[in-house]
N, C-alpha and C positions, 0 to 999 in steps of 0.2 A: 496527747498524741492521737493521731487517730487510724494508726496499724491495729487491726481485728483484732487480734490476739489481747491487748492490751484494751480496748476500747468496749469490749464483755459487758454486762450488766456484771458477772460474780465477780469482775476485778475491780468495778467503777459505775456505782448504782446512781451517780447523780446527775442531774439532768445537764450537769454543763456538755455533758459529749453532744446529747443532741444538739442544743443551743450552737454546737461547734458545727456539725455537721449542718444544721439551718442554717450557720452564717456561710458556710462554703457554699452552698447553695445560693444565696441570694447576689453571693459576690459574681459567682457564675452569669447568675441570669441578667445580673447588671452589667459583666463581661460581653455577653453577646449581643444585648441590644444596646449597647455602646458602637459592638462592631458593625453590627447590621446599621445605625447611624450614619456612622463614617459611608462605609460603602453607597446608601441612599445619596449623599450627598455629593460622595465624587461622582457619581454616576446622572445624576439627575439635574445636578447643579454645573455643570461643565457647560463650555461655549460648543457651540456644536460644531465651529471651525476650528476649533482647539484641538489637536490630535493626542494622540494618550501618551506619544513619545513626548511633548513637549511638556509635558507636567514635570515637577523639579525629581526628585532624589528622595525627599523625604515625604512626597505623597504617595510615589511608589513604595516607599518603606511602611506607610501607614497604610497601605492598601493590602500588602502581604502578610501584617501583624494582623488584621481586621479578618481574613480568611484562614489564615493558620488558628487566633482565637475561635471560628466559627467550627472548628473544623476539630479540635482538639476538647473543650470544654464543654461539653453534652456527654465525652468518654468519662471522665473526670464526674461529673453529677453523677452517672451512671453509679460507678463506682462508689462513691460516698450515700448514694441510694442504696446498694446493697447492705452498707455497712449497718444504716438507718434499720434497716429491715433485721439484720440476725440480730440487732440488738432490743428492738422492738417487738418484732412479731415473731420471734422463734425461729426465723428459717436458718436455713445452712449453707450458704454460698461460700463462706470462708470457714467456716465449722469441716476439719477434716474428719471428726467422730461423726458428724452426719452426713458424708459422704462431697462434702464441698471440698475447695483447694485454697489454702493458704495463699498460696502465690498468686493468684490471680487477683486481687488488690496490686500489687506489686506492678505486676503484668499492666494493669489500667492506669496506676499511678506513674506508673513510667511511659507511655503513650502520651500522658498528660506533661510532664516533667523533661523529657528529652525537647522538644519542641517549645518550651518556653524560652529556654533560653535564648534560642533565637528569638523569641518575640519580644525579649528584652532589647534586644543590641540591635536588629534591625533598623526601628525607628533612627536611631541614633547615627548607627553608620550613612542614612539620609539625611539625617539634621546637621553629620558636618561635611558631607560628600556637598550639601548647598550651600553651607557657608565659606565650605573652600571657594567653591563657584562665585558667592556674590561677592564675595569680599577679596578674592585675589583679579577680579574683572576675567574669569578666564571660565571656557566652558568645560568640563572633567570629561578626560580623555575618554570617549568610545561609554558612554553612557548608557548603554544599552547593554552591553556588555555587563558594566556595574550590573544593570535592573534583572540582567537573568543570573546572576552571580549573589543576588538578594534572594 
């Protein structure tokens, strides 16, 4: 687990918490230059008579998962950096005897955790907001509507 309290050197001296907090980290950074990808390519790679309305359902969905990821997961590193840090180098950001705050983990990790969810479902709710589309021959009502409803 990687709640402060529990993730101490005196409760758990071995190196897997780091290894843990290293692999959140790299998933991270693979996270965001995934999203910064995406975004390069819708933006660079489009027709330039192409308007941005005419793009389907689910590239607006992957354009909104790609800035929500950009936008959320640096709070998240943050966070798992602190942790890295009072359990390495002695500080106190969640140590409440050294004058830090428990909950502020908490506080970050929900900043992070409220908003995935949407980054989960998003995608998807365009993956079949388009297949209604191609596959019933019919265009979905007020599509615009959907994309700020996204």
């Amino acid at each position: 687990t990687m709640y402060p309290t529990l993730i101490w050197v005196d409760f758990h001296s071995s190196l897997a918490c780091d290894f843990t907090v290293f692999a959140v980290h790299l998933l991270g950074v693979s996270s965001i230059l995934n999203s910064i990808n995406l975004l390069g390519t819708l933006f660079c790679c489009r027709r330039k008579f192409f308007s941005f309305l005419n793009w389907t359902l689910f590239i607006w969905g992957s354009l909104i998962t790609s800035l929500l990821l950009i936008i959320t997961l640096p709070v998240l590193a943050g966070g798992v950096t602190l942790v890295l840090c009072d359990r390495n180098f002695n500080t106190s950001f969640y140590d409440v005897v050294g004058g830090g705050d428990l909950l502020l983990f908490q506080h970050l990790f929900w900043f992070f955790g409220h908003p995935e969810v949407y980054i989960i479902i998003i995608p998807v709710f365009g993956l079949i907001s388009t297949m209604v589309e191609v596959l019933g021959f019919r265009c979905v009502f007020s599509s615009v509507a959907m994309i700020y409803s996204m």
